[in-house]
Z-matrix of the N, CA and C atoms (Angstrom, degrees):
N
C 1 1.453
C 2 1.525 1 108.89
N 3 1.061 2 120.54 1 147.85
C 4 1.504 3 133.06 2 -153.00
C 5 1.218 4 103.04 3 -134.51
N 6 1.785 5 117.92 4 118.04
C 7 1.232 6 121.66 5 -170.72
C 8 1.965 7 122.11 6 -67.92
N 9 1.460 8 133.19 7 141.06
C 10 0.827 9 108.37 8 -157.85
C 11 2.031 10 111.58 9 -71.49
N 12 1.196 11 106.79 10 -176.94
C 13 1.629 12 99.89 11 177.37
C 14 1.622 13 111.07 12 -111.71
N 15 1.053 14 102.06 13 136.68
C 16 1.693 15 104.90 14 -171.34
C 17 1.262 16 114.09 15 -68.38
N 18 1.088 17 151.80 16 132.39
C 19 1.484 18 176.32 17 -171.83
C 20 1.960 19 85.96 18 -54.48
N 21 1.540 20 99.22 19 121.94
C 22 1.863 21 77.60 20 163.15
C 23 1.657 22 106.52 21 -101.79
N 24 1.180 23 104.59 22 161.42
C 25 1.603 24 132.90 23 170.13
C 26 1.624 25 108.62 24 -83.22
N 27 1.425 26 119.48 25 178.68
C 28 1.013 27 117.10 26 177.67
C 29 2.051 28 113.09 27 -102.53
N 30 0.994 29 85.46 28 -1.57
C 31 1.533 30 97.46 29 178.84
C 32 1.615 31 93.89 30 -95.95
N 33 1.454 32 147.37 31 17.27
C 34 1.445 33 129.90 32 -165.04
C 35 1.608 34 106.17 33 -91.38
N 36 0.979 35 135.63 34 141.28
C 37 1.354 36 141.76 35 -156.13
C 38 1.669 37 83.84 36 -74.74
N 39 1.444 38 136.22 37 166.42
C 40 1.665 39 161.79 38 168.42
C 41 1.225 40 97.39 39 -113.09
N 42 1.073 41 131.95 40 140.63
C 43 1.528 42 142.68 41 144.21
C 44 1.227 43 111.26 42 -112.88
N 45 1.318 44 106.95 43 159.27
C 46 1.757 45 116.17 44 175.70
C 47 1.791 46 112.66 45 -87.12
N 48 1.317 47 104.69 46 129.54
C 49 1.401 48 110.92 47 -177.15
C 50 1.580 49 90.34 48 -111.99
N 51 1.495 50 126.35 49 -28.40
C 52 1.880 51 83.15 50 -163.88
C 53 1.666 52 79.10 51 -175.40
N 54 1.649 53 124.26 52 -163.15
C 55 1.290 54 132.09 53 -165.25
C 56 1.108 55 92.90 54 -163.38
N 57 1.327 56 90.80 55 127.97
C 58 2.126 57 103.83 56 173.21
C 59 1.231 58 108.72 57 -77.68
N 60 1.411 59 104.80 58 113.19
C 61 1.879 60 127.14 59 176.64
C 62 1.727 61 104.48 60 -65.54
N 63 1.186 62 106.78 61 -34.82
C 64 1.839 63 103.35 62 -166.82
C 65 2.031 64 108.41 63 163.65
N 66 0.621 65 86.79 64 153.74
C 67 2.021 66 105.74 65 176.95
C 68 1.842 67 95.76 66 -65.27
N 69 1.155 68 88.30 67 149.63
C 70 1.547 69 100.72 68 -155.82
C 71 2.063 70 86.62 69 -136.36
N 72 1.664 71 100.80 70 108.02
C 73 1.857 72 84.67 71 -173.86
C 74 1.295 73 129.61 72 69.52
N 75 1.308 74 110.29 73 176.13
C 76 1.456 75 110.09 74 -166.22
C 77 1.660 76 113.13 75 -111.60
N 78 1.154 77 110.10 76 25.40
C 79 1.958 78 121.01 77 -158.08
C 80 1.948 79 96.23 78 -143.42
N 81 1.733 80 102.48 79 13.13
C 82 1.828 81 102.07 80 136.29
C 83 2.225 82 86.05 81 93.22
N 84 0.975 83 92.62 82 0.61
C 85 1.824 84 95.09 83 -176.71
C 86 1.372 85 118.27 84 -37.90
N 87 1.261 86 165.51 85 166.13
C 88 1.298 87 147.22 86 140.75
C 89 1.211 88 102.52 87 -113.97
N 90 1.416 89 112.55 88 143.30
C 91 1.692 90 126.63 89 178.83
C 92 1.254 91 86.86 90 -95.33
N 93 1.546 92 130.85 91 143.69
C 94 1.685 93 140.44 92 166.28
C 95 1.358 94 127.18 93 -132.16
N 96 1.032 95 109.79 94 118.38
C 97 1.272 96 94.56 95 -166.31
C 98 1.785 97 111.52 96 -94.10
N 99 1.287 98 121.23 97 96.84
C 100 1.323 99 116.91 98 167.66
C 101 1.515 100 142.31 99 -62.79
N 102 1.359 101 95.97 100 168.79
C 103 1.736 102 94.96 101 -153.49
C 104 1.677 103 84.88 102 -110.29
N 105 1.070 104 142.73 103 20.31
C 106 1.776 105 134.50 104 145.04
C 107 1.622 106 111.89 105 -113.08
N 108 1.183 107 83.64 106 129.20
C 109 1.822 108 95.15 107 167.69
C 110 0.960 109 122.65 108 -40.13
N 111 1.401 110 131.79 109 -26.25
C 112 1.611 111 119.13 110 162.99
C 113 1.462 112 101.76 111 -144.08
N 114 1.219 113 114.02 112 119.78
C 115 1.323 114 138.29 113 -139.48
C 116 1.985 115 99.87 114 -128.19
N 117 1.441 116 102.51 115 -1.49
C 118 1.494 117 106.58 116 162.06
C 119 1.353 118 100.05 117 -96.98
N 120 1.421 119 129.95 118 -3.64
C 121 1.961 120 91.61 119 167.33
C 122 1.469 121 107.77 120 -87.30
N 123 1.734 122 128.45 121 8.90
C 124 1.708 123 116.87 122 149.89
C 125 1.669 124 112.17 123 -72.68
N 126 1.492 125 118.98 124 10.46
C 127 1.695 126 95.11 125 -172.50
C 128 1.531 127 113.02 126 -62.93
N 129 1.099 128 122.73 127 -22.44
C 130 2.012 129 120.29 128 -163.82
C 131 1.848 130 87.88 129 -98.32
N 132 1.238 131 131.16 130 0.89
C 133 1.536 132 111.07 131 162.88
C 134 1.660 133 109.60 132 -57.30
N 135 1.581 134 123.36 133 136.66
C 136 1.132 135 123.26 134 -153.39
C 137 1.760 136 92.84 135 -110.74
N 138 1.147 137 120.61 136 -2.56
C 139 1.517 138 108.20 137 -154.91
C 140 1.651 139 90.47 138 -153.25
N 141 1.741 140 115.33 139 128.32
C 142 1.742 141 106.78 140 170.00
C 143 1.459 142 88.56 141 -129.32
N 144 1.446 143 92.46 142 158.57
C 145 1.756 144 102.83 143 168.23
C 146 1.537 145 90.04 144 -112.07
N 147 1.553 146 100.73 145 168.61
C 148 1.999 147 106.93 146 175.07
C 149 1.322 148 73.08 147 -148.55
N 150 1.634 149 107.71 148 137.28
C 151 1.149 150 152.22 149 147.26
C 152 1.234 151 140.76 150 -84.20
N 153 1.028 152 123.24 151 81.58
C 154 2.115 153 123.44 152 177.11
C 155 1.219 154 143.59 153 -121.63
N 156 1.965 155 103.92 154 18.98
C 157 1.164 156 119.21 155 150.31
C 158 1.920 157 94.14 156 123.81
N 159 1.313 158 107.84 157 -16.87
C 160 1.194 159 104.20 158 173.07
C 161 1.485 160 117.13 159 -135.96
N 162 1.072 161 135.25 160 170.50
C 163 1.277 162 130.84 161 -167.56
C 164 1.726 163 122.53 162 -9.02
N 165 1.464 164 119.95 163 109.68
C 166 1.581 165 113.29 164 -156.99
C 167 1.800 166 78.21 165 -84.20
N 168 1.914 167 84.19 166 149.09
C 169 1.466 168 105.00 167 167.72
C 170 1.429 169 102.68 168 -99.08
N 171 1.386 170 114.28 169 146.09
C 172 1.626 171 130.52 170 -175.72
C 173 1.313 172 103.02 171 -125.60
N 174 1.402 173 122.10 172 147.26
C 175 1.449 174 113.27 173 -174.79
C 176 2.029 175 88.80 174 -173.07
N 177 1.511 176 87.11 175 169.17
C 178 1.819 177 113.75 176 -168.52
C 179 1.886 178 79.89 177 -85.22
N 180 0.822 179 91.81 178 154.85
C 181 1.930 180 101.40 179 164.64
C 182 1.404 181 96.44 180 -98.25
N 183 1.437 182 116.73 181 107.63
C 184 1.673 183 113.42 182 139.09
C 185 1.498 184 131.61 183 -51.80
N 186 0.861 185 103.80 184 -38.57
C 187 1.526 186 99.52 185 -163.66
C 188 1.716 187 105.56 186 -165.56
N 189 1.564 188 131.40 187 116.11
C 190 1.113 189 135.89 188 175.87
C 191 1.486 190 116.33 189 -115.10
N 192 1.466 191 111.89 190 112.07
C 193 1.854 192 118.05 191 -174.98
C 194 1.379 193 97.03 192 -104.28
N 195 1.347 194 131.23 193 137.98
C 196 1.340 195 131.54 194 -174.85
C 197 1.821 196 86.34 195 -150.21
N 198 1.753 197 97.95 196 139.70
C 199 0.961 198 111.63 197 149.19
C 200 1.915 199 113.10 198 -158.30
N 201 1.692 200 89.31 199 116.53
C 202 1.668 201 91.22 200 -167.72
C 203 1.524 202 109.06 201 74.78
N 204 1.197 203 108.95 202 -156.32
C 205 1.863 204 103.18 203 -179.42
C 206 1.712 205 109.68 204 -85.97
N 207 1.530 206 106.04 205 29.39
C 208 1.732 207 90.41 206 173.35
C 209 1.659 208 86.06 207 -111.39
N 210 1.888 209 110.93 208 151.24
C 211 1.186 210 97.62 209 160.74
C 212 1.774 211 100.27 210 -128.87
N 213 1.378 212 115.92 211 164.04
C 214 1.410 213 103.51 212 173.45
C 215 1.640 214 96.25 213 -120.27
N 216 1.621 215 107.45 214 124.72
C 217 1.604 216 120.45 215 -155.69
C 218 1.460 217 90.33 216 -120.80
N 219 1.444 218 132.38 217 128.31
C 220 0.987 219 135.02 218 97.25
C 221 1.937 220 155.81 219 -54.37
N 222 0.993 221 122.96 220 123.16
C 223 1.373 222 141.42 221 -157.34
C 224 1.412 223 140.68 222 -116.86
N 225 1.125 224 122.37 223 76.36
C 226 1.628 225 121.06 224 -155.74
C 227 1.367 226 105.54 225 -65.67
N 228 1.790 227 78.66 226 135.75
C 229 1.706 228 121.95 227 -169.69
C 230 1.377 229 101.63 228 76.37
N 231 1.293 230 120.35 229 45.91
C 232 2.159 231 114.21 230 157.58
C 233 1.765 232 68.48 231 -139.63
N 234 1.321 233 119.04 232 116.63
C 235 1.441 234 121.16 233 -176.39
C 236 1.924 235 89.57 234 -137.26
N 237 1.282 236 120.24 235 13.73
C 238 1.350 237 117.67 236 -173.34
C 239 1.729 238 113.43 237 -129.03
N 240 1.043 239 116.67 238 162.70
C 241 1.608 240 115.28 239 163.94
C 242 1.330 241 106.45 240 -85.79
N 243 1.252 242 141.78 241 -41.86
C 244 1.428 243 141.54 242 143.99
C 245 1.030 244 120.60 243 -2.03
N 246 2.046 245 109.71 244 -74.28
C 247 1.310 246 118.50 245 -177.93
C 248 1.740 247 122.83 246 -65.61
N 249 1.758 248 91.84 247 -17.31
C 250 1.661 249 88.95 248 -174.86
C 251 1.492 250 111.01 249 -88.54
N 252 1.196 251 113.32 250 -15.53
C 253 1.132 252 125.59 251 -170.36
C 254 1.973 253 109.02 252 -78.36
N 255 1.309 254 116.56 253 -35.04
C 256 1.223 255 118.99 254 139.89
C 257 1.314 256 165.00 255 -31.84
N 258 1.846 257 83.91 256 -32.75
C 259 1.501 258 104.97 257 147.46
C 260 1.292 259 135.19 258 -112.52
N 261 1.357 260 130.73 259 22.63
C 262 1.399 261 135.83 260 148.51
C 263 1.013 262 102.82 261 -10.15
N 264 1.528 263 113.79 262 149.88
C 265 1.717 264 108.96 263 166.16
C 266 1.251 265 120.14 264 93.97
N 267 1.468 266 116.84 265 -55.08
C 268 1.396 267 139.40 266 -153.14
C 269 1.682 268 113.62 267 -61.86
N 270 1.047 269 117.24 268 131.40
C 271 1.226 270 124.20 269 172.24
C 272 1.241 271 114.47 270 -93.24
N 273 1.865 272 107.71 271 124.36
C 274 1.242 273 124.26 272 -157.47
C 275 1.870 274 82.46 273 -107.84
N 276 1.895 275 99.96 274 135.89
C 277 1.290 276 92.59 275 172.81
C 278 2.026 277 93.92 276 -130.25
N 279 1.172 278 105.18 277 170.19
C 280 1.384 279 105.77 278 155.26
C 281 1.603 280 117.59 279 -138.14
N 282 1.411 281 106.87 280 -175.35
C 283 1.276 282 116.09 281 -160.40
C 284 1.663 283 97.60 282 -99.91
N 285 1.661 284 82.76 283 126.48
C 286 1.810 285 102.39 284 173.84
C 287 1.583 286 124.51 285 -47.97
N 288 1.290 287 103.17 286 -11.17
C 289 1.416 288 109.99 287 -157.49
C 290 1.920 289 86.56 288 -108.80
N 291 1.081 290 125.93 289 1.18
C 292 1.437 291 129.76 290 160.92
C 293 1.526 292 136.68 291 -115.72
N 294 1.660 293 94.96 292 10.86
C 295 1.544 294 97.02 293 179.72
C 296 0.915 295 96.86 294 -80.98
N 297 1.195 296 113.30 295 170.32
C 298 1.979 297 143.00 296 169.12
C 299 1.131 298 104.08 297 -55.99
N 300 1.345 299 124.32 298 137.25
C 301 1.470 300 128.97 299 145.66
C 302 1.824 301 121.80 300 -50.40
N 303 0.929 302 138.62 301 116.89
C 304 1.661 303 140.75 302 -152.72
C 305 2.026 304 79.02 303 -109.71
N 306 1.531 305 82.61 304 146.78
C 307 1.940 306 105.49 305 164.36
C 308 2.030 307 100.84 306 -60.13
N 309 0.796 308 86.04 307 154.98
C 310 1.223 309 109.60 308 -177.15
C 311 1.642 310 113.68 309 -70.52
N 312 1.207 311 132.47 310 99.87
C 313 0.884 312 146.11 311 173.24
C 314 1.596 313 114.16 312 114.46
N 315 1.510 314 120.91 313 38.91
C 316 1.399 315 143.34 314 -160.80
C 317 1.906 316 95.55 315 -147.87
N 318 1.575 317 107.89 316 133.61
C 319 1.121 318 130.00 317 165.51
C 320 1.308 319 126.92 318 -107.37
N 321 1.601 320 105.65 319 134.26
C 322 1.872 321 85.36 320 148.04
C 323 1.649 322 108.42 321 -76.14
N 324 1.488 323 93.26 322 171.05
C 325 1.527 324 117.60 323 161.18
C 326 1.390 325 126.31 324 -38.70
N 327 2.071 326 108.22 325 -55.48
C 328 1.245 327 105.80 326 -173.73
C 329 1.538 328 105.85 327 -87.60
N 330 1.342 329 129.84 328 23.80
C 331 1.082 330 116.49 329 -173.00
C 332 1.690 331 104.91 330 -101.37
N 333 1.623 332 115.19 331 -33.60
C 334 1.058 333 132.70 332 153.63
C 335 2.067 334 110.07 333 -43.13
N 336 0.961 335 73.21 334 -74.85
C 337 1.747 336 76.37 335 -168.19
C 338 2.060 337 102.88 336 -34.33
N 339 1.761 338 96.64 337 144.67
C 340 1.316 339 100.37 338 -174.43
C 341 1.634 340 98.94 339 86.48
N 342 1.000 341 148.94 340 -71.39
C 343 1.182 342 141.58 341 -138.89
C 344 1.441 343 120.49 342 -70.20
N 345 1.006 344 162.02 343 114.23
C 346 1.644 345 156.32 344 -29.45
C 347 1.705 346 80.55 345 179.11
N 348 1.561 347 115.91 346 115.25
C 349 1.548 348 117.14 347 155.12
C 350 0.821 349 103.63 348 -86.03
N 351 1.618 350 111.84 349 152.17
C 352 1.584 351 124.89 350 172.33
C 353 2.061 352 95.81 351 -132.56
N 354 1.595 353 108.11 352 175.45
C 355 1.304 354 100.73 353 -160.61
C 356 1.833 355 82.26 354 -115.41
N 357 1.434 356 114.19 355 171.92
C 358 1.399 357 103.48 356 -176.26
C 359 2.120 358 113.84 357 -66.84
N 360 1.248 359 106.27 358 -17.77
C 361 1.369 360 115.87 359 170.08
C 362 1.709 361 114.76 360 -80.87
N 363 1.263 362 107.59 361 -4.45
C 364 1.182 363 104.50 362 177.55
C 365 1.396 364 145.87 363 98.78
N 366 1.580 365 89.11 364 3.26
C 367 1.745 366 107.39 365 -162.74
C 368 1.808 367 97.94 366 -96.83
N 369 1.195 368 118.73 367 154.49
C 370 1.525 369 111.51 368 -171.33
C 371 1.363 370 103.00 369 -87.40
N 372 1.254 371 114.30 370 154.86
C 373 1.408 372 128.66 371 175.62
C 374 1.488 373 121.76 372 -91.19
N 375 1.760 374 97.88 373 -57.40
C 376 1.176 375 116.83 374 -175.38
C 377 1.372 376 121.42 375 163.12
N 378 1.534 377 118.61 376 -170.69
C 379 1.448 378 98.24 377 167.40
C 380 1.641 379 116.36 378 -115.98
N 381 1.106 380 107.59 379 175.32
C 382 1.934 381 107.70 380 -175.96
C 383 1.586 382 102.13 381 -75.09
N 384 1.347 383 110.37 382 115.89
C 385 1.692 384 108.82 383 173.10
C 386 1.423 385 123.51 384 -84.31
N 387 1.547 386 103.48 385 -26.82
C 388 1.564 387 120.12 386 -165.07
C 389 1.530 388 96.02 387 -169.92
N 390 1.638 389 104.89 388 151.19
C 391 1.681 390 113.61 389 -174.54
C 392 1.830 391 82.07 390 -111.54
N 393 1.505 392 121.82 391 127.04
C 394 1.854 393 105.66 392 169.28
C 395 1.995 394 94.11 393 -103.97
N 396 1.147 395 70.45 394 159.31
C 397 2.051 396 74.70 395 177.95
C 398 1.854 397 102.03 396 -116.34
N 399 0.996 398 104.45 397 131.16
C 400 1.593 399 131.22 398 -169.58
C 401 1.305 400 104.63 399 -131.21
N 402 1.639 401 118.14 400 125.23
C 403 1.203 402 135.60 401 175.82
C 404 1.586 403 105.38 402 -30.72
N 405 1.207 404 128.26 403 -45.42
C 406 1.833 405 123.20 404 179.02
C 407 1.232 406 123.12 405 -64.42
N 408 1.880 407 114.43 406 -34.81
C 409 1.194 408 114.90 407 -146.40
C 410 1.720 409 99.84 408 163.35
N 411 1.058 410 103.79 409 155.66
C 412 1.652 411 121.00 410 -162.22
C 413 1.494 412 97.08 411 -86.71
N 414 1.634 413 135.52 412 126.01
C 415 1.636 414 108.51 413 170.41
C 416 1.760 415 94.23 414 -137.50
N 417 1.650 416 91.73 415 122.06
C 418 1.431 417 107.70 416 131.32
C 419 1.593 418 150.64 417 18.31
N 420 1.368 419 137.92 418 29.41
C 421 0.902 420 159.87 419 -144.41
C 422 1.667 421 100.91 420 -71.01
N 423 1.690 422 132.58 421 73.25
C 424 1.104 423 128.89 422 -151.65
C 425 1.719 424 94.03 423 -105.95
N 426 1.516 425 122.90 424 107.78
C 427 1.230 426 115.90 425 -176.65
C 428 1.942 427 102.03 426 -113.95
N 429 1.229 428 115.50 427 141.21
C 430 1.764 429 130.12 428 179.31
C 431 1.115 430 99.59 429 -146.81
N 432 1.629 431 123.29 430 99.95
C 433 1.448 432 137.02 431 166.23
C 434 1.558 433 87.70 432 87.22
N 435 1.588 434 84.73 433 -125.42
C 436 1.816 435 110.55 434 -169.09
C 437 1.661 436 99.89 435 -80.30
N 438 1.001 437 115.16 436 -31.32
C 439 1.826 438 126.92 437 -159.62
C 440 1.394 439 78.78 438 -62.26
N 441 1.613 440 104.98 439 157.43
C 442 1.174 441 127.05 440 157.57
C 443 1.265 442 124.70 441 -157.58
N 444 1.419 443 130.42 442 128.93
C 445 1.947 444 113.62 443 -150.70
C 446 1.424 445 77.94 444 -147.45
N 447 1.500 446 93.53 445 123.81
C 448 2.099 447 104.89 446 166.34
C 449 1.583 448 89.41 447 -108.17
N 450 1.904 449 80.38 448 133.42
C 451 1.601 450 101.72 449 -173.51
C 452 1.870 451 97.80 450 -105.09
N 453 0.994 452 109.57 451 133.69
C 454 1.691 453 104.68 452 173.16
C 455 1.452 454 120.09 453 -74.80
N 456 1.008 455 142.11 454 101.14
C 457 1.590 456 149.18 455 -153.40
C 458 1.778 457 98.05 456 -83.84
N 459 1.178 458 99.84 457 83.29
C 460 1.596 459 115.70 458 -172.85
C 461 1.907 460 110.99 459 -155.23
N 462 1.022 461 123.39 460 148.57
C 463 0.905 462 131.32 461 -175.88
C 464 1.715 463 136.92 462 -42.24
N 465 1.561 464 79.75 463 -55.21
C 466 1.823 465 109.57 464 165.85
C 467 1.432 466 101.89 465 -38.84
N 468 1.446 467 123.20 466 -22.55
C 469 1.626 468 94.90 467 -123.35
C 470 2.190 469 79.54 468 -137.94
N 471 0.977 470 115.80 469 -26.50
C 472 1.504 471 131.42 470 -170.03
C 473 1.400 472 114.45 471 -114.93
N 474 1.378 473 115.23 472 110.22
C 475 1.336 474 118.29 473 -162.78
C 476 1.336 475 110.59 474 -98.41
N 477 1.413 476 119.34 475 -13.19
C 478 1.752 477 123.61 476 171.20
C 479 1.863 478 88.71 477 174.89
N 480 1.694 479 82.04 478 143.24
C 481 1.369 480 119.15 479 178.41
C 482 1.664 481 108.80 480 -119.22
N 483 1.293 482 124.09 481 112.21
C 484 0.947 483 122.25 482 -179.67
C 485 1.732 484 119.34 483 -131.78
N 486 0.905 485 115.35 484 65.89
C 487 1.592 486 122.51 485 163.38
C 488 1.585 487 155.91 486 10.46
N 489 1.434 488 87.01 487 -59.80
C 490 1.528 489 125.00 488 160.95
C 491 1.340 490 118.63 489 -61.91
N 492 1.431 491 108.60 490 -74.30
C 493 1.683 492 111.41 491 148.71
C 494 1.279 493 157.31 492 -49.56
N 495 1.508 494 95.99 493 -0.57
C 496 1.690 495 134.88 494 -161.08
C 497 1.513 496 115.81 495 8.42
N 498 2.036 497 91.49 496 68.04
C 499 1.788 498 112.79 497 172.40
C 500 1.279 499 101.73 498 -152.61
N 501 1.772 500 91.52 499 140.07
C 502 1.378 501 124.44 500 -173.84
C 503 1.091 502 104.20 501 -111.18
N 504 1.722 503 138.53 502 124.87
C 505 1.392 504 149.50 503 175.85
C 506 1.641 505 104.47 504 -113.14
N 507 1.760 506 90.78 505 118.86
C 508 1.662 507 84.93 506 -178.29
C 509 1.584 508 99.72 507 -101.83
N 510 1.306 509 98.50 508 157.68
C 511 2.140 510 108.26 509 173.09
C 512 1.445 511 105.90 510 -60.97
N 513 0.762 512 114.41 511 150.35
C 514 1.749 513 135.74 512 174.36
C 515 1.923 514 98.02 513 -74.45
N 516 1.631 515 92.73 514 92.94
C 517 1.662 516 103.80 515 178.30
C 518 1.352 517 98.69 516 -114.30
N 519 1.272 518 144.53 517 133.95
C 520 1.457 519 135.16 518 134.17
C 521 1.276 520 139.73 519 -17.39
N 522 1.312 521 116.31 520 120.18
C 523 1.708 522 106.55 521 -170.17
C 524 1.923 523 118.43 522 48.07
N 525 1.181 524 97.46 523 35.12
C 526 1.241 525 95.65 524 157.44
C 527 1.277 526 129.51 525 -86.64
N 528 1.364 527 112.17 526 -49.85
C 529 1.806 528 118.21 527 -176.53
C 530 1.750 529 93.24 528 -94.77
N 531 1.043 530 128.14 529 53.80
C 532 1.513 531 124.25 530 175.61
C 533 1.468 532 103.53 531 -125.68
């Protein structure tokens, strides 16, 4: 049984799911390349905005093909290669109030970002600027001033993730924050 999905408002926060790589066909498709490894649990999001610096286009999702982080998106009213081709670039976001519920102890990206490292002794690190995704494992992009320390977002290495509180406690590793 599948929890129901909340109705969005017009005040509902967008997040970024992915960036239109290029027009896909001649019937306005966008190829996207997303920023989660599996990028088919957005297919039942009902509504995307695209972003490209000037007036964002909003549209119903026709049709969402995902395999891995490519998805092939259709979008009512981009019914052209013209029009898709316009949005290259574009940052496709959706509405928070339509993501998936994730297993329990699984993040998005932007939920990380912002959230306050701490070291296992307790001293602050910094905050999360950017999550990068690397064939092994997702890491941490923790920048304070000039410093900059990529944390590997793996178990070994992360002793609690906590969200709510927006703080990250890493294990006491050697030459990690060095």
């Amino acid at each position: 049984m599948t929890a129901p999905v909340a109705k969005p408002s017009d005040e509902d926060e967008w997040v970024e799911i992915g960036v239109v790589a290029r027009p896909h066909g001649l019937r306005g498709e966008l190829k996207v390349a997303g920023v989660d490894a599996e990028m088919a649990r957005f297919r039942k999001v009902g509504e995307v905005r695209l972003e490209t610096g000037d007036v964002p286009v909003q549209g119903a999702v026709k049709s969402f093909r995902a395999n891995g982080r490519v998805v092939l998106l259709r979008v009512a009213g981009i019914e052209t290669r013209e029009a898709a081709e316009a949005l290259r670039g574009a940052t496709v976001l959706v509405r928070k109030s339509e993501l998936p519920q994730l297993d329990e102890g699984a993040y998005y990206a932007f939920e990380l970002v912002g959230c306050e490292v701490f070291s296992a002794a307790g001293e602050r690190v910094g905050p999360v600027v950017e999550v990068q995704d690397f064939p092994a494992n997702d890491v941490l992009v923790v920048r304070e001033g000039r410093r900059e320390v990529l944390v590997p977002l793996v178990e070994p290495v992360i002793a609690k993730i906590d969200t709510e509180a927006r703080r990250i406690v890493l294990k006491d590793i050697e030459g990690l924050l060095e």
